[in-house]
C-alpha positions as CSV (number, residue, x, y, z in Angstrom):
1,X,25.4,-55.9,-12.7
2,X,23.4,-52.9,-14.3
3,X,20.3,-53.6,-16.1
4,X,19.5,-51.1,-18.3
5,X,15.6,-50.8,-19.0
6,X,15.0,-49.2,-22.5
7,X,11.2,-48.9,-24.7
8,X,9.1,-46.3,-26.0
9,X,7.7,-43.6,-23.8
10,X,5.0,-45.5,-21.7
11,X,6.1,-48.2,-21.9
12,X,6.7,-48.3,-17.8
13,X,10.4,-48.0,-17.6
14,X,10.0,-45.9,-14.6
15,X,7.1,-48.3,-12.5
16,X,9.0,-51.2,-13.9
17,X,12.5,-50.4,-13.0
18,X,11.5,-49.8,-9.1
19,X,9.6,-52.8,-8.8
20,X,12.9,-54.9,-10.3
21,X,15.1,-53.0,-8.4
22,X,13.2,-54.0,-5.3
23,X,12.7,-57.4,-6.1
24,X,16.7,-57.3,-6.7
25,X,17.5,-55.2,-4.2
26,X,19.4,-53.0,-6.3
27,X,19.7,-49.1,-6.2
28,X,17.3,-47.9,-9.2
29,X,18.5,-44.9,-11.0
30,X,16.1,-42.9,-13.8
31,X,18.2,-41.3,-16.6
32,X,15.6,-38.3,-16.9
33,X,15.7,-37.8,-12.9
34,X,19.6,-37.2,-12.9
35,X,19.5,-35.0,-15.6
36,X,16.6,-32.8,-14.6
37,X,18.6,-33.0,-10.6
38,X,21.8,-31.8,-12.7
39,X,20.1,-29.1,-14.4
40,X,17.6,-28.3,-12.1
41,X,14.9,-28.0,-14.3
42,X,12.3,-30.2,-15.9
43,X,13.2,-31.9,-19.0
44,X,10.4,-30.1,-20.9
45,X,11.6,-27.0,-19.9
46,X,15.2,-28.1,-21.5
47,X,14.3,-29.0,-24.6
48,X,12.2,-26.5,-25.2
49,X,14.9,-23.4,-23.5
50,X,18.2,-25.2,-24.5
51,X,16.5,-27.4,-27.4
52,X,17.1,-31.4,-28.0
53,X,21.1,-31.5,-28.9
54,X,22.0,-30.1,-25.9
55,X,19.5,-32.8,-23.7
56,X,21.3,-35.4,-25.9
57,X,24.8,-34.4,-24.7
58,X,23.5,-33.9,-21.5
59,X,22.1,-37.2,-21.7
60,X,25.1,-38.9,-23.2
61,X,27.4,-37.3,-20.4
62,X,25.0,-38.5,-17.4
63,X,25.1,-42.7,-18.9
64,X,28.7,-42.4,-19.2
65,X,29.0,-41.3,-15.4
66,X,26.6,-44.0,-14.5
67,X,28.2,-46.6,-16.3
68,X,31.7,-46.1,-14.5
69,X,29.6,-46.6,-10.9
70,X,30.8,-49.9,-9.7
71,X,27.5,-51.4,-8.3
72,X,24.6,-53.0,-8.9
73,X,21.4,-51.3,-10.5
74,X,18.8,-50.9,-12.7
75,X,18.6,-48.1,-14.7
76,X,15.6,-46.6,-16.5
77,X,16.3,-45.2,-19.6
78,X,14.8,-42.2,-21.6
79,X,13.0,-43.7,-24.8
80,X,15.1,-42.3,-27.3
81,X,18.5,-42.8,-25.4
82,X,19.3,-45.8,-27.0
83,X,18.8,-44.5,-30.7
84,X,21.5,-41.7,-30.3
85,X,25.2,-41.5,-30.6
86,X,26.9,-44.6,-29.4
87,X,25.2,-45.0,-26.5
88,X,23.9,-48.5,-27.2
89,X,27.3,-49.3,-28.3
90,X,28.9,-47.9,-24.6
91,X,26.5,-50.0,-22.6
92,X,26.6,-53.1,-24.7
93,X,30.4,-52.8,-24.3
94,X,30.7,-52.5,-20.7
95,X,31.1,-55.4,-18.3
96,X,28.1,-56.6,-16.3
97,X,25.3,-54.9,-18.1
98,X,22.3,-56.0,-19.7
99,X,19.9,-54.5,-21.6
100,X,15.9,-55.0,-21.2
101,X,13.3,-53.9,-24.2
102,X,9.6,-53.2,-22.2
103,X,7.7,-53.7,-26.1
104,X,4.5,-52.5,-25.9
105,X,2.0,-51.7,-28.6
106,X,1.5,-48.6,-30.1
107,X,-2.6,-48.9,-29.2
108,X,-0.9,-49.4,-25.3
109,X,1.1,-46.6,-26.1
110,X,-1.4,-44.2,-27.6
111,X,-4.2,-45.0,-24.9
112,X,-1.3,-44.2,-22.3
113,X,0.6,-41.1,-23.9
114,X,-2.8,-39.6,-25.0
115,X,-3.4,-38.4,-21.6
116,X,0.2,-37.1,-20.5
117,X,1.4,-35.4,-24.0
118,X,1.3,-32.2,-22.3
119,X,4.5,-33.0,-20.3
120,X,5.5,-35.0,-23.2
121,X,8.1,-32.6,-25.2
122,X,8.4,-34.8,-28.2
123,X,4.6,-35.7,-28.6
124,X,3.2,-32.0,-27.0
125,X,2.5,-31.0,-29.9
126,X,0.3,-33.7,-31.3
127,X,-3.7,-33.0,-30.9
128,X,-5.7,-35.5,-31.7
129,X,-5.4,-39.6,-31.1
130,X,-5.2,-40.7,-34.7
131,X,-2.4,-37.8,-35.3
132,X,-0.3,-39.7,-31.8
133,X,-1.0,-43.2,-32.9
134,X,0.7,-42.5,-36.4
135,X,3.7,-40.5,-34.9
136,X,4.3,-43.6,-32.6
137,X,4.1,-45.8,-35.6
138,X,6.9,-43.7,-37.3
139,X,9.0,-43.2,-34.1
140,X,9.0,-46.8,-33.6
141,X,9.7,-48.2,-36.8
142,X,12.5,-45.9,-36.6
143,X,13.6,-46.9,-32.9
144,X,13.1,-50.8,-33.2
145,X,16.6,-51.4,-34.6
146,X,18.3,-50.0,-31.4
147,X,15.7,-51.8,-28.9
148,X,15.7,-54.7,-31.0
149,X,19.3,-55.5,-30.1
150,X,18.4,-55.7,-26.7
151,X,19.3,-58.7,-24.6
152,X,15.9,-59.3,-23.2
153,X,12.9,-58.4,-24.8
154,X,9.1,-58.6,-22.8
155,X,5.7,-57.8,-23.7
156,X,4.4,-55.1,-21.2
157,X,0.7,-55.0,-22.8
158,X,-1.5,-55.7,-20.6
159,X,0.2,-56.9,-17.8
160,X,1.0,-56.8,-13.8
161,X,4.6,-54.2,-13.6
162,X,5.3,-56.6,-10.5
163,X,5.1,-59.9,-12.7
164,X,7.1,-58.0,-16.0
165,X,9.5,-57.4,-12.9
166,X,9.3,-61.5,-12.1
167,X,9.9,-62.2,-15.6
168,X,12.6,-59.9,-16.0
169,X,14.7,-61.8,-13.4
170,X,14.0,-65.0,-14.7
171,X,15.3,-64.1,-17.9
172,X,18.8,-62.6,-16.8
């Protein structure tokens, strides 16, 4: 099975998906790692030297290759992965996946994002707190439809990432 771990930025894809892929014993891949081991480069540094369409092909071309693996693991996906192209469509459509939603807030995601926007490409730019907190508001009306259609969906506010990782199994 693949489990496919999709949110927001900070929303502890990263934490989360290697505590569930211990407690599953399952290889744990990060979407964002592969592609900045392809390109050998951070992913700041491509967006901003190669821009976001070519990340997003990039990004589409790396979760096809994972998704013809055969083996188990859990799979950490970049926040706006499953909002472009058909790439929600692929890995709903593949046998043996399943697809996790980490929800948080946007106050859980301001508090968190506030302090790492520098290496943040899509939020960088944004200065103040009120001016993040109302991007996050937009972004994520805009993304809930895609991580909406997720098969499980759990709270992260607030809460132990080994436990979200107990609850995780328990729902599959």
């Amino acid at each position: 099975m693949k489990i496919f771990l999709n949110g927001y930025m900070g929303a502890g894809k990263s934490l989360i998906g290697h505590k569930l892929s211990a407690v599953l014993n399952y290889n744990y891949v990060d979407l964002d790692d592969q592609i900045e081991l392809i390109e050998q480069t951070s992913i700041q540094s491509i967006f901003k030297k190669r821009g976001e369409l070519y990340f997003r092909n990039l990004e589409n071309k790396v979760l096809r290759d994972i998704l013809e693996k055969e083996e188990d693991m859990v799979v950490s996906l970049g926040g706006g992965t499953p909002c472009y192209g058909n790439n929600l469509d692929w890995i709903q459509q593949t046998a043996g996946t399943k697809t996790v939603y980490l929800k948080a807030t946007v106050k859980t995601l301001t508090d968190r994002l506030f302090l790492e926007k520098v290496h943040r490409p899509v939020i960088s730019h944004l200065q103040t707190k009120p001016e993040l907190e109302e991007f996050l508001r937009k972004h994520l009306f805009e993304r809930a439809y895609y991580y909406n259609q997720s098969n499980i969906i759990v709270n992260v506010d607030n809460r132990d990432p080994e436990q979200i990782a107990r609850d995780i199994v328990e729902k599959l």
